[in-house]
C-alpha positions in Angstrom: -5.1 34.4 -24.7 -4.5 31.2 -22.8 -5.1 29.7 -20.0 -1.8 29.9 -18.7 -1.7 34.0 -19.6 -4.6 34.7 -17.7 -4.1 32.5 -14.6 -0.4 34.7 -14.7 -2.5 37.9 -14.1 -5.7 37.0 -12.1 -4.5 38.9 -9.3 -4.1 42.2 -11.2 -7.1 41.4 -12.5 -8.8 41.7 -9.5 -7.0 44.3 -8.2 -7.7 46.3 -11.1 -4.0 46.7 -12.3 -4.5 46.1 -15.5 -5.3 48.0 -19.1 -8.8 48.0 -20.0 -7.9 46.1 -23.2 -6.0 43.7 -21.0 -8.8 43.6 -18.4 -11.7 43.1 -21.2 -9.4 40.0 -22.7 -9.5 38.3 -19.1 -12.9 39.3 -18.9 -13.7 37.6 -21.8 -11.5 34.4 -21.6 -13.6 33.8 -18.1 -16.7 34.0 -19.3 -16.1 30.8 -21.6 -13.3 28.7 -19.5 -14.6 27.2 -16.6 -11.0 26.4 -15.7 -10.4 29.9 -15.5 -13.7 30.8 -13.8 -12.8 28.5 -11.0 -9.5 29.7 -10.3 -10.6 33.0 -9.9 -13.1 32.2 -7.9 -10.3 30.7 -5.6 -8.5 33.4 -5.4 -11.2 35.7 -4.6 -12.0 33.3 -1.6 -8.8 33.6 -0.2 -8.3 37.5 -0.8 -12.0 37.8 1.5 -10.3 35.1 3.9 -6.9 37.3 4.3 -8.7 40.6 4.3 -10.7 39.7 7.6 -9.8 41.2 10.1 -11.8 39.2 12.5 -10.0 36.2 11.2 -8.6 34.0 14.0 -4.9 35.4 15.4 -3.1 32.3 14.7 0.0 31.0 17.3 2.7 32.5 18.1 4.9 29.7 16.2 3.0 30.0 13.2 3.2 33.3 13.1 6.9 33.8 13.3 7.2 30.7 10.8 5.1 33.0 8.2 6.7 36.5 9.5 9.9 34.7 8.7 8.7 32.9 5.2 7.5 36.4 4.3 10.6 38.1 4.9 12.7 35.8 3.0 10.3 36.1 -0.2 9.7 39.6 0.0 14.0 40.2 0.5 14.4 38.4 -2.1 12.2 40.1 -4.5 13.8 43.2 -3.4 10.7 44.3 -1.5 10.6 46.7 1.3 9.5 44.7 4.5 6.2 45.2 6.5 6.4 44.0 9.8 3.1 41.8 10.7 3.0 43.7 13.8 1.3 46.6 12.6 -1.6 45.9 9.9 -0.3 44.8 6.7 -0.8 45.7 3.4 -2.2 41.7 2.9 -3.3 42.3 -0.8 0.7 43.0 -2.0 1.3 39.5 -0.1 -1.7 37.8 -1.9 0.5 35.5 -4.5 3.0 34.2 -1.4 -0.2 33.3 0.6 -2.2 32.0 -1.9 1.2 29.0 -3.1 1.2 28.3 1.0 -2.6 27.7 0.7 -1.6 25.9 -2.8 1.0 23.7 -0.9 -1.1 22.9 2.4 -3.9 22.0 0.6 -2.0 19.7 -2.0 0.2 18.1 1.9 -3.6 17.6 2.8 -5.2 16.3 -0.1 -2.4 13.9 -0.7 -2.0 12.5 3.1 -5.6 12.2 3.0 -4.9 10.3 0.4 -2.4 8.2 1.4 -4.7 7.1 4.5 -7.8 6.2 2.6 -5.7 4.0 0.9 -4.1 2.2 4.0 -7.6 1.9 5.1 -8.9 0.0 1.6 -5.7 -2.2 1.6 -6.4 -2.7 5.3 -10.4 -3.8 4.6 -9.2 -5.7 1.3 -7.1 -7.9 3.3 -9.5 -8.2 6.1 -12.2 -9.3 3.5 -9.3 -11.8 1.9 -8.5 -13.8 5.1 -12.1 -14.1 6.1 -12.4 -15.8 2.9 -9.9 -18.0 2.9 -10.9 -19.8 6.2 -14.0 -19.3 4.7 -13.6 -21.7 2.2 -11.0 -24.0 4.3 -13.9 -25.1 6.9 -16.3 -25.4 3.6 -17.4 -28.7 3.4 -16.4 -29.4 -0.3 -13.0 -30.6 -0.8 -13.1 -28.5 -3.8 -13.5 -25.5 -1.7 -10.9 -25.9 0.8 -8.5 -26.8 -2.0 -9.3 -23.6 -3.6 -8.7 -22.2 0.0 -5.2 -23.5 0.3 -4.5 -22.7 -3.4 -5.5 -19.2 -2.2 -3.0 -18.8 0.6 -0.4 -18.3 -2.0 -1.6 -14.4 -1.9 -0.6 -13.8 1.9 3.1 -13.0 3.4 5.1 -15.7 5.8 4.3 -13.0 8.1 0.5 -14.0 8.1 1.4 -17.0 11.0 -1.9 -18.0 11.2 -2.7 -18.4 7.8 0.1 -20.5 7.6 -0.6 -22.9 10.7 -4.2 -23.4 9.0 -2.3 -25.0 6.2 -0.1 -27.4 8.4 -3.3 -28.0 10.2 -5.0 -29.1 6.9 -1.9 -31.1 5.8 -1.8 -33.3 9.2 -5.7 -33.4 9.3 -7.8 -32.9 6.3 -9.7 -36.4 5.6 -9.1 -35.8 2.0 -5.9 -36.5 0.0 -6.1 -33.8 -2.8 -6.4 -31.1 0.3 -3.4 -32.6 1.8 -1.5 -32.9 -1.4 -3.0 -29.1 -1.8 -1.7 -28.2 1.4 2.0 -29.5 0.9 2.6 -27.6 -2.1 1.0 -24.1 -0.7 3.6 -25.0 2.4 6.5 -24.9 -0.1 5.9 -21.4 -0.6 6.7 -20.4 3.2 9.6 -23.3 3.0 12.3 -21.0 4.3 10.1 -21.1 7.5 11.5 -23.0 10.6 7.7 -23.4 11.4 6.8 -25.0 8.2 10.2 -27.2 7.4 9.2 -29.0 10.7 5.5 -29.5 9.7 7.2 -30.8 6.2 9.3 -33.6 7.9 6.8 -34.4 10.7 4.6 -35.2 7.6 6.8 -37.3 5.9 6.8 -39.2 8.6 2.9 -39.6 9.4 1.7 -39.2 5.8 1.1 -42.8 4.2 -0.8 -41.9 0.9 2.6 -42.2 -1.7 1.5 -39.1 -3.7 1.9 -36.6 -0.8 4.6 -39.1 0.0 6.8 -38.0 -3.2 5.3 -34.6 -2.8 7.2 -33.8 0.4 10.0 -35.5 -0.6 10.5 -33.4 -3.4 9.8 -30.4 -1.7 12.2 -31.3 1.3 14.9 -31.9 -1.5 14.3 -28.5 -3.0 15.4 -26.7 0.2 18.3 -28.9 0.8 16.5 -30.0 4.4 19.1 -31.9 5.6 17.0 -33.1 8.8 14.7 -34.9 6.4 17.4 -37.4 6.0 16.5 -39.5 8.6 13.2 -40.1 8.0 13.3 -40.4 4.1 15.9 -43.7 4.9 13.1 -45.2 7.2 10.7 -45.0 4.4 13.4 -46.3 2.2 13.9 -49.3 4.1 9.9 -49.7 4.8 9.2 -52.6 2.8 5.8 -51.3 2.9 6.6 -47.7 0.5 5.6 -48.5 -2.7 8.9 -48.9 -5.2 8.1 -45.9 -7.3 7.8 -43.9 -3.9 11.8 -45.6 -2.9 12.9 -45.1 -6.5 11.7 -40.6 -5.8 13.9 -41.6 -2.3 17.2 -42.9 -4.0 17.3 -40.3 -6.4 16.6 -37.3 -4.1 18.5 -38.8 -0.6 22.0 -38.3 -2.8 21.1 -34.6 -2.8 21.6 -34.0 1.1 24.3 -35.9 1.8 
């Protein structure tokens, strides 16, 4: 006899429906299947829970909704209907109640769930942006590259991650964090915010490495406002020629 066979007849079982060589089989399966042991041990709870009578009269609403769900099983099991307004037979109802009880307690479990969830993605993002500005005011520019490096994990909706980048592109004192900066930024390029801060640097920027960087990246995304600037630096006779060679062959592009 298996699991599925006894679980089938649990409630006959407890009503004492069944044959005594049927009954001694279940009898016997139980004593060795834990599985089994537990979900009759579930169903005796709810039989003692439905066969209070000083059980708490529930609402109006929910009682019609049930009075209503009972009907329609019963009907369509060809059962004669008890109206719940006298005292019911509630043991010949015990498999309808006992899939609601199945069902509400699955809706529970599973929106339950679903919120302890939304609260650990909540806290792991929480803990994630504390630790990127974190390691952007660290001290090592090793650190606050890794910082920048790590911004790639947040949305363009996280504004304020992103204006910390801009601000370490115009500001940070070291060149690798800058050049760090400018290629996080090109992530969030389809950003009005972020195109701006891309051609505003182009303009300030003097080191030629972040130089080529943003006019590659400016390029990319077809910015046609960066044409202006990217001509002044052309003509600059101070840009470097290998930064005015990167010009010449990107300026062609957004034309």
């Amino acid at each position: 006899m298996n699991c599925n066979d006894v679980q089938n007849q649990l409630i006959d079982y407890i009503d004492n429906k069944l044959s005594k060589e049927e009954h001694l089989k279940i009898e016997t399966h139980i004593r060795v299947c834990d599985n089994c042991t537990n979900e009759l041990k579930k169903l005796e709870d709810i039989l003692l829970i439905i066969s209070n009578d000083e059980i708490e009269k529930p609402g109006e609403t929910l009682k019609l909704n049930f009075e209503n769900f009972l009907a329609k099983e019963i009907k369509e099991a060809n059962t004669k209907v008890i109206s719940l307004k006298s005292k019911p037979d509630w043991k010949s109802y015990i498999k309808i109640a006992a899939s609601i009880l199945i069902v509400l307690s699955a809706f529970l479990i599973g929106r339950q769930s679903n919120q302890q969830k939304t609260s650990i993605a909540s806290q792991q993002k929480t803990q994630q942006k504390q630790q990127f500005f974190a390691l952007l005011d660290n001290q090592s520019a090793s650190k606050r590259i890794l910082g920048v490096t790590n911004s790639k994990k947040f949305s363009e909706n996280n504004t304020e991650i992103i204006e910390a980048i801009v601000n370490k592109l115009f500001y940070d004192k070291n060149v690798n964090v800058r050049l760090a900066a400018a290629e996080a930024l090109s992530k969030f390029s389809s950003l009005e915010l972020v195109k701006t801060a891309l051609i505003k640097a182009l303009q300030t920027e003097k080191e030629a490495i972040i130089q080529i960087e943003l006019i590659q990246i400016l390029a990319k995304i077809q910015e046609k406002r960066a044409l202006e600037p990217m001509k002044k630096l052309l003509e600059n006779e101070e840009t470097p020629n290998y930064v005015k060679q990167e010009l010449q062959y990107n300026i062609p592009s957004l034309l």
